[in-house]
Backbone as numpy.savetxt, mean C-alpha at the origin, in Angstrom:
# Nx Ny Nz CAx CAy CAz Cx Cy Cz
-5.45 3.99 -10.59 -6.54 4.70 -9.95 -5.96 5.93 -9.22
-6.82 6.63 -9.39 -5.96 8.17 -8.37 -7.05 8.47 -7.42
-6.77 8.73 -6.47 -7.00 8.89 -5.11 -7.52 10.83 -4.80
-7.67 11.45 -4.68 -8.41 12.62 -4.56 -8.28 12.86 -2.57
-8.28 11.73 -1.78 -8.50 12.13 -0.46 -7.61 10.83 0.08
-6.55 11.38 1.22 -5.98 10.34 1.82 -6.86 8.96 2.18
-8.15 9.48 3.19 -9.21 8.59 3.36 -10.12 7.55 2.79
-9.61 7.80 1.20 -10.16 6.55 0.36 -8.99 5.59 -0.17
-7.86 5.88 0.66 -6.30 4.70 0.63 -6.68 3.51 0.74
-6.70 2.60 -0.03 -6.79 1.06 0.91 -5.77 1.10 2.08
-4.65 1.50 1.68 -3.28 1.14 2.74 -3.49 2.06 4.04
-4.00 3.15 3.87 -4.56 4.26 4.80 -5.94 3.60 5.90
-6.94 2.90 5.18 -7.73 2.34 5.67 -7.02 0.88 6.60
-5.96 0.57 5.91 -5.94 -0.54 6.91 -4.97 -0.03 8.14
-4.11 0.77 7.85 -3.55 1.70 8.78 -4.34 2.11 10.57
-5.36 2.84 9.90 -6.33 3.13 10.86 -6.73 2.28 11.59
-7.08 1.06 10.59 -7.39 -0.25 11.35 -6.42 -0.75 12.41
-5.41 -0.92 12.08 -4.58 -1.33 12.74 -4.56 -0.01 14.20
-4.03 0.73 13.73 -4.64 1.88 14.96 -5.98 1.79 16.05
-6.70 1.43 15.94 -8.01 1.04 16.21 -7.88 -0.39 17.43
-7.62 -1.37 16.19 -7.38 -2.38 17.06 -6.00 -2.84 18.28
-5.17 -1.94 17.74 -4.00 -1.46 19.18 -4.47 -1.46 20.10
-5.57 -0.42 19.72 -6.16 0.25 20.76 -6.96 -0.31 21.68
-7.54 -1.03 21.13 -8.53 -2.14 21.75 -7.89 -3.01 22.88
-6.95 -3.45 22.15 -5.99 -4.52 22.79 -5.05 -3.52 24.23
-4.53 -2.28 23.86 -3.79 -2.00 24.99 -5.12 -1.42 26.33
-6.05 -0.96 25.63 -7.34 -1.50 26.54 -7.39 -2.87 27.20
-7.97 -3.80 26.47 -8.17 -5.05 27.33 -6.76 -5.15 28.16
-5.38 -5.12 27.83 -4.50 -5.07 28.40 -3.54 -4.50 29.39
-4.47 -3.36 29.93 -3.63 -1.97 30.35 -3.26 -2.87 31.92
-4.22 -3.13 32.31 -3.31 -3.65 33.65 -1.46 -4.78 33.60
-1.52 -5.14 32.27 -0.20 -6.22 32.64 0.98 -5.52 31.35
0.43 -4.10 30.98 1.54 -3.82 30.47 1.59 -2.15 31.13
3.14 -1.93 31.27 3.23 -0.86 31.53 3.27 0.71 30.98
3.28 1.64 31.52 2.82 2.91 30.54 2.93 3.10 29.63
4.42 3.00 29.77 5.84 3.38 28.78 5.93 2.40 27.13
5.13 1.18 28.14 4.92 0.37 26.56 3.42 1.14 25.89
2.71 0.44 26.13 1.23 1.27 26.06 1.74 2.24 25.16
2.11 3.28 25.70 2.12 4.38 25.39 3.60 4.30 23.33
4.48 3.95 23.45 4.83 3.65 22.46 3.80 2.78 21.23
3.54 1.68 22.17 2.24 1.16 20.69 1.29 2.18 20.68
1.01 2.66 21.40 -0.25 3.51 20.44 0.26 4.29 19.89
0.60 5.41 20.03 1.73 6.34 19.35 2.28 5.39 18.06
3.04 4.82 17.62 3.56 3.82 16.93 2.54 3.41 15.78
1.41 2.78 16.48 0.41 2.46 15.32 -0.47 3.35 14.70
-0.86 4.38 15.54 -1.34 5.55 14.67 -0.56 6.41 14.00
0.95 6.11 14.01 2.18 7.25 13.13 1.99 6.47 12.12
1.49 5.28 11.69 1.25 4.80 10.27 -0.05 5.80 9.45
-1.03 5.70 9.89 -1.82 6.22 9.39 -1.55 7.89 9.22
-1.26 8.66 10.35 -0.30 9.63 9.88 0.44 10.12 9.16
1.36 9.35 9.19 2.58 9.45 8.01 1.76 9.53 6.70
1.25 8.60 6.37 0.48 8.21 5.10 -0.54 9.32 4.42
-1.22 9.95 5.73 -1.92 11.30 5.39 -1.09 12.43 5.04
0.22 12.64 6.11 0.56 13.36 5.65 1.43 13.82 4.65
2.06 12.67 4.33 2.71 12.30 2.83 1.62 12.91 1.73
0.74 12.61 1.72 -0.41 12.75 0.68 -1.07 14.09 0.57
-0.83 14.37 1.79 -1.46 15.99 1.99 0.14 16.87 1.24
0.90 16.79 1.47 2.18 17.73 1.13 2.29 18.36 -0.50
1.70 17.07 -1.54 1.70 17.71 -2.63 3.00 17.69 -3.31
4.26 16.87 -3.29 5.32 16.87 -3.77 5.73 14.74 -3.86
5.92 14.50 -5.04 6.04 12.89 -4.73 7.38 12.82 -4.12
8.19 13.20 -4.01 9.76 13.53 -3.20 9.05 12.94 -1.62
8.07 14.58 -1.07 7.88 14.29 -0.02 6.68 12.76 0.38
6.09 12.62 0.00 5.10 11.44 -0.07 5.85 10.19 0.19
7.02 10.26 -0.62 7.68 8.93 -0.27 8.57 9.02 0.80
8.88 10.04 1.47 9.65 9.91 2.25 8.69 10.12 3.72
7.56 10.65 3.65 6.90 10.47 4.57 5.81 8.35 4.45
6.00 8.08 3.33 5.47 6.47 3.30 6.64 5.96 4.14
8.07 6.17 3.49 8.74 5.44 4.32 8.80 5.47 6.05
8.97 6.41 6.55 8.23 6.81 7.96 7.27 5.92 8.58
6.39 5.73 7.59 5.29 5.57 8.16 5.27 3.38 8.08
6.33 3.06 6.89 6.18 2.17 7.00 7.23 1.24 7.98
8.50 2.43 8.64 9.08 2.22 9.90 8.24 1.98 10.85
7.06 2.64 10.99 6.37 3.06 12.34 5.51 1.39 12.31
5.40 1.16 10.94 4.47 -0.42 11.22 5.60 -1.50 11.25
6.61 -1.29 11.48 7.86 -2.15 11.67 7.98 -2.05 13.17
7.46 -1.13 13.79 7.76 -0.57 15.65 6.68 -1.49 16.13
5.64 -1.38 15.23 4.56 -1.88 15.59 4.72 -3.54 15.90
4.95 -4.19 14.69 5.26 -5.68 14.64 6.63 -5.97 15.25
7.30 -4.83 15.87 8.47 -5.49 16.97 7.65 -5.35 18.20
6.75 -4.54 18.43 6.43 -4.43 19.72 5.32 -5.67 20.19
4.82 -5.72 19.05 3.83 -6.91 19.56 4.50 -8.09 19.48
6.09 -8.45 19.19 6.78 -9.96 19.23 7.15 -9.78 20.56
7.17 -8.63 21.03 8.27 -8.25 22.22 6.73 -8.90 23.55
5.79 -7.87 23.33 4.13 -8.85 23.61 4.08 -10.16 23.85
4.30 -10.72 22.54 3.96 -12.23 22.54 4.79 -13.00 23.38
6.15 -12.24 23.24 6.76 -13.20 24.62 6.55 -13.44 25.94
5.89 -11.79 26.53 5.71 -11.66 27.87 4.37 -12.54 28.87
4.88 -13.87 29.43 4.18 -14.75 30.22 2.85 -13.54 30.77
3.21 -12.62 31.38 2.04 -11.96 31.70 0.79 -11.57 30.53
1.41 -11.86 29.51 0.68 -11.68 27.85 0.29 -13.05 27.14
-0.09 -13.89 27.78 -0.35 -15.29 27.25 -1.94 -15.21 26.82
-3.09 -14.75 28.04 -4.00 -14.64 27.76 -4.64 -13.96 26.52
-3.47 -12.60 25.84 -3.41 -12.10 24.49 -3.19 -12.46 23.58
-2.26 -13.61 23.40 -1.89 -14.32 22.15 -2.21 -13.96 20.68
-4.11 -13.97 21.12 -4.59 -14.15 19.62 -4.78 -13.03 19.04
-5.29 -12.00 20.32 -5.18 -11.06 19.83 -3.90 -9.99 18.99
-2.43 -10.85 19.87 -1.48 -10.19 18.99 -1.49 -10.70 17.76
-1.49 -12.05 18.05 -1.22 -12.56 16.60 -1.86 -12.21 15.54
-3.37 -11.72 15.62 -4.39 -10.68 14.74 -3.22 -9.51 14.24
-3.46 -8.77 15.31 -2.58 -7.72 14.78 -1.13 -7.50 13.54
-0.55 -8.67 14.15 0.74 -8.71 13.34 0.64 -8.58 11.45
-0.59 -9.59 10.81 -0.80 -9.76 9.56 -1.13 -8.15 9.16
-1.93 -7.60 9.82 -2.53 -6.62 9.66 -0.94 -4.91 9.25
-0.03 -5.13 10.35 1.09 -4.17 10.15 1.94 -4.98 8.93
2.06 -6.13 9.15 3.00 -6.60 7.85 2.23 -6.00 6.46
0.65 -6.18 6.14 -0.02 -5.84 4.92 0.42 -4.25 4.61
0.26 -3.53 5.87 0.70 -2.09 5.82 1.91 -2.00 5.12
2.83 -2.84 5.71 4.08 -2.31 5.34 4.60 -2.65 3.93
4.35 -4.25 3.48 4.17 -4.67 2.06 3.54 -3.34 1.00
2.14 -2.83 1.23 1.57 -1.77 0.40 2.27 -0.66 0.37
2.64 0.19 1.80 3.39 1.11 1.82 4.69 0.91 0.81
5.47 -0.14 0.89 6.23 -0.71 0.09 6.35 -0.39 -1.77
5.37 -1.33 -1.65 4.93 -1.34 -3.55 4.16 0.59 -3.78
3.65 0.99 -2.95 3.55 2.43 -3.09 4.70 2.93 -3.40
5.45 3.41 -2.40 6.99 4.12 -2.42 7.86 3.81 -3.76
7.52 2.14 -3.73 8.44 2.21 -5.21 8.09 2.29 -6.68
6.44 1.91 -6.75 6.08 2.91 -7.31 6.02 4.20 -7.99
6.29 4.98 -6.85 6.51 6.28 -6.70 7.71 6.65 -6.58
8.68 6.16 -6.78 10.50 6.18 -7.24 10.25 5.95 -8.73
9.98 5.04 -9.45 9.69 4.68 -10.80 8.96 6.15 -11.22
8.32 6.85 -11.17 6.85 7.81 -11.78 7.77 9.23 -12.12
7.59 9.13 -13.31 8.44 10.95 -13.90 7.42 12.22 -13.15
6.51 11.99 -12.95 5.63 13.08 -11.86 6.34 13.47 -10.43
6.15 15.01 -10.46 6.86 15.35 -9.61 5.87 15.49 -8.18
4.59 15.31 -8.56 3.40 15.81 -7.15 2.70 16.53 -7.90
1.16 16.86 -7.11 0.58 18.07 -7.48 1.17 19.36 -7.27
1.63 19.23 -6.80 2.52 20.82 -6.24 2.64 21.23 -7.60
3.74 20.44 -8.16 4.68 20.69 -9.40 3.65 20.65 -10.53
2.31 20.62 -10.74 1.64 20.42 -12.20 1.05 21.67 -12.55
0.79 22.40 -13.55 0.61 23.29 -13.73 -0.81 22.84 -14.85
-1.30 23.65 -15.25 -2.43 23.45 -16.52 -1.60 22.61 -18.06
-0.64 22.94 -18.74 -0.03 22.18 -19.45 0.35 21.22 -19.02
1.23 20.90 -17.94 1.76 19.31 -17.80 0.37 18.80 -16.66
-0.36 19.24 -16.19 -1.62 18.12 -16.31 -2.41 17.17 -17.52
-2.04 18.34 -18.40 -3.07 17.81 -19.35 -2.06 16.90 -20.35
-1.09 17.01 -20.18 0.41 16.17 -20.67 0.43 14.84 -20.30
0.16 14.77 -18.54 -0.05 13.92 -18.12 -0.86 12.73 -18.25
-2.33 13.31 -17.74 -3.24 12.67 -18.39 -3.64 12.48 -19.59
-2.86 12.95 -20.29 -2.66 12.12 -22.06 -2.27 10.90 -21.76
-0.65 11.29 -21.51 -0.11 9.46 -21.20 -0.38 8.56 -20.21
-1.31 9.48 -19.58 -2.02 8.07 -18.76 -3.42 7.31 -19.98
-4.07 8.04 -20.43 -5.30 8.00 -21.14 -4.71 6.60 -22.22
-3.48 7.62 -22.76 -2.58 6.44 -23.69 -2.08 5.04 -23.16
-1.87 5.03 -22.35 -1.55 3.78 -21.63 -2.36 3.21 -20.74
-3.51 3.58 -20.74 -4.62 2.93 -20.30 -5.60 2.56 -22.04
-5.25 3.22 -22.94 -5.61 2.44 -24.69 -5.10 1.43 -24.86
-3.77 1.63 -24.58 -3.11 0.42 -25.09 -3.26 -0.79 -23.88
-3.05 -0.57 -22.97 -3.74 -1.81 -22.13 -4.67 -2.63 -22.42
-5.78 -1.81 -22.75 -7.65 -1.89 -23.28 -7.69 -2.78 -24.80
-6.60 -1.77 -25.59 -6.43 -3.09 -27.10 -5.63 -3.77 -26.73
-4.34 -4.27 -26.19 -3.68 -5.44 -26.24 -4.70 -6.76 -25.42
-5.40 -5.96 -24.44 -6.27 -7.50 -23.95 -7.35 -7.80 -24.82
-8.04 -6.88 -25.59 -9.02 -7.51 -26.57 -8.15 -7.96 -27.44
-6.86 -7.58 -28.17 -6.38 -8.15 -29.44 -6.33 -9.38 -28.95
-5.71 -10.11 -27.19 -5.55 -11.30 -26.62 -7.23 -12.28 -27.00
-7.26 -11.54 -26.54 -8.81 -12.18 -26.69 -9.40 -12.77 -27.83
-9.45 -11.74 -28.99 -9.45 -12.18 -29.87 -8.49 -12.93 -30.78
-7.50 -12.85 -30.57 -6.26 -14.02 -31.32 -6.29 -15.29 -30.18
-7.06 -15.66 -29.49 -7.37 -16.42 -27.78 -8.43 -17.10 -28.89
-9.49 -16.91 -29.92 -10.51 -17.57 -30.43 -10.05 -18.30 -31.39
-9.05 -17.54 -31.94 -8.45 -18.23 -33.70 -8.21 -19.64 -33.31
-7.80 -20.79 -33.93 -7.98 -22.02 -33.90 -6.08 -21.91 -33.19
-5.81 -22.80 -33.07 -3.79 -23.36 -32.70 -2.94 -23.07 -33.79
-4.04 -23.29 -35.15 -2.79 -23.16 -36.11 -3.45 -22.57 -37.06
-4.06 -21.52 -36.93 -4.12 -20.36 -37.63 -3.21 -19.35 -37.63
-2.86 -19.33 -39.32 -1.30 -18.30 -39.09 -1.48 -16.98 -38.45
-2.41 -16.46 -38.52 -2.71 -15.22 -37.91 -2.27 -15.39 -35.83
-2.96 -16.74 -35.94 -2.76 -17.23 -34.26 -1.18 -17.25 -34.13
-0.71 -18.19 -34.98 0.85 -18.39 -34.79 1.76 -17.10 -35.02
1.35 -16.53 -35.92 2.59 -15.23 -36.44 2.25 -14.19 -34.68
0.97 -14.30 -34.03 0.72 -13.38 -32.87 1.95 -14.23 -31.70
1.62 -15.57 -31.62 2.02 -16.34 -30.71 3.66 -16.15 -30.78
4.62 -16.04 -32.17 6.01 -15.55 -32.35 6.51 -14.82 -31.59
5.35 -13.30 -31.97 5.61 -11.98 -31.75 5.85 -11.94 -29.80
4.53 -12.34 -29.38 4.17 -12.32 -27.87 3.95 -13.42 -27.17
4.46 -14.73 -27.61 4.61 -15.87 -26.80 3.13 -16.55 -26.57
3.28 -17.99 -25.58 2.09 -18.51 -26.31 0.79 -18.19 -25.07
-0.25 -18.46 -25.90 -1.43 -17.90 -25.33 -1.59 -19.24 -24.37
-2.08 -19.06 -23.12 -2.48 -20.04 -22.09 -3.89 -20.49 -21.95
């Protein structure tokens, strides 16, 4: 799927989220934590969603991944700061609320993750780098490898009906192992 606007990211959306609900929490919490913390988690949880925009805004996959990685440090600051939280006796009454939080920066950082490497694997250099020929280069071999996706699961499908020991079933089952 390709994306057109940072703001329709799943990983971006949960980002924010997580930003959001920081926020909430160093609200309900501002009296038993001090500035200096406060002030790092929020900062901290909104440099995820940041990073992530601005990776995406730059237009080069070089830079994108090196601004994901950033960003998926910043949800690593995040889930140290809220263990550092969960310990503090003055933070007992928070518990649940940290413990909310935590699933939420780990998901960030997992996606950010499978993004980045992703995007190490991909011969595309960014939009920056596409010109009118290697767009349309591109989206060939995407078009193509979204065909062949499209026939290998109907060919499944249909060699999925043939009987167990129909040679047509078996000579498929050789080739690509057995159907489940």
């Amino acid at each position: 799927m390709t994306y057109e606007r940072f703001e329709d990211l799943p990983v971006w959306q949960d980002a924010i989220r997580l930003a959001e609900r920081c926020e909430d929490f160093l609200i309900a919490a501002k009296d038993k934590i001090t500035f200096s913390k406060r002030d790092q988690l929020d900062r901290c949880s909104l440099s995820v969603s940041n990073n992530i925009a601005e990776g995406f805004e730059r237009g080069s996959t070089n830079e994108l991944i090196a601004f994901l990685y950033i960003a998926r440090g910043s949800a690593g600051e995040v889930r140290s700061m809220l263990c550092y939280f969960e310990r503090r006796p003055a933070l007992s009454d928070f518990k649940s609320e940290i413990s909310n939080l935590k699933p939420i920066a780990e998901s960030c950082s997992r996606q950010i993750r499978a993004w980045a490497d992703a995007l190490q694997n991909s011969d595309i250099k960014g939009p920056r780098h596409l010109n009118d020929s290697s767009r349309k280069e591109w989206e060939k071999k995407n078009a193509r490898e979204e065909n062949a996706k499209s026939f290998a699961a109907r060919e499944r499908e249909i060699i999925g009906k043939l009987p167990p020991n129909d040679p047509a079933r078996r000579l498929w089952e050789q080739r690509n192992g057995p159907l489940l």
